[in-house]
Structures are given as structure tokens and as C-alpha cells.
C-alpha positions in Angstrom: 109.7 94.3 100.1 106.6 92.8 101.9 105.9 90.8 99.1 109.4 89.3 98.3 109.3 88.5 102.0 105.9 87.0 101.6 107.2 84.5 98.6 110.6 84.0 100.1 108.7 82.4 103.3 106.6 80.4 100.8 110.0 79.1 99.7 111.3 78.4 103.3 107.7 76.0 103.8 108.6 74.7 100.0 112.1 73.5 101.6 110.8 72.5 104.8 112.3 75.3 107.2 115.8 74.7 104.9 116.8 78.4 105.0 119.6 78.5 102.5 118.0 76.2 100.2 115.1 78.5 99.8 117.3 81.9 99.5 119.6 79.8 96.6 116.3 78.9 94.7 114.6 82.2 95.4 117.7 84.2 93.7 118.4 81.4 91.0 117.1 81.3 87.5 114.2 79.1 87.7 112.9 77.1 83.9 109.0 77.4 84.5 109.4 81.4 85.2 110.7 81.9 82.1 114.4 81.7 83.5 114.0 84.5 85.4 114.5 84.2 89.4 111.5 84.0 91.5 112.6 87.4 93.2 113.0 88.7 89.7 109.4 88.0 89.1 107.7 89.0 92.3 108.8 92.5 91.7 105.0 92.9 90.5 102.2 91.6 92.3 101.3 89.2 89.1 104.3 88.2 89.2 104.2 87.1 93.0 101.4 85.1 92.1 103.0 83.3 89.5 106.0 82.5 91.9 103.5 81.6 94.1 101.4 79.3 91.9 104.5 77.3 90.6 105.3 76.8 94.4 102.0 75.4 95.1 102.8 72.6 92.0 106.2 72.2 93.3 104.2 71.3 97.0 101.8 69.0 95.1 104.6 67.3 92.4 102.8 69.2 89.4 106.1 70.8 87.4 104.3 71.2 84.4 
């Protein structure tokens, strides 16, 4: 739970304070995580730094 909470506030600062628009992408299929949902793939602490990496490239424009 701490760590879901940890990359759903990541997501919050990715959407610029945009609640709802951070909680839709958080619980949507996402392409670069294999399209699984970010909260799928922070379930293991590799996995929340995955999420988090791709939202450090989403902050910086680097999708690839």
C-alpha cells in the first residue's frame, strides 16, 4: 500500500496536482509497461521502480 501510494503521488506531480488524471492513468493499461497498469506493476518493488522510471521519461519527454 505504501508503495502504490508512493507512485500514485509520483503520478499526481506527473499531472501537475490533476488528481483524476493521475488515478485514470495509474489504473489504465499503459504501452511501455507491457500493457499492464502502473498499479499492476508496482505490486513488487521492481516493479515500482519501473513505473517510476517511465515517469521520470514521461517528466523529461523521453517515451522511448
Amino acid at each position: 500500500l505504501l508503495r502504490a501510494s508512493r507512485i500514485l503521488g509520483r503520478a499526481i506531480e506527473l499531472f501537475e496536482g490533476d488528481i483524476k488524471s493521475a488515478r485514470d492513468w495509474f489504473t489504465r493499461p499503459v504501452l511501455a509497461l507491457g500493457n499492464k497498469t502502473p498499479l499492476e506493476v508496482s505490486s513488487t518493488e521492481v516493479g515500482a521502480l519501473e513505473v517510476e522510471n517511465l515517469i521520470g521519461r514521461l517528466e523529461h519527454g523521453v517515451f522511448s
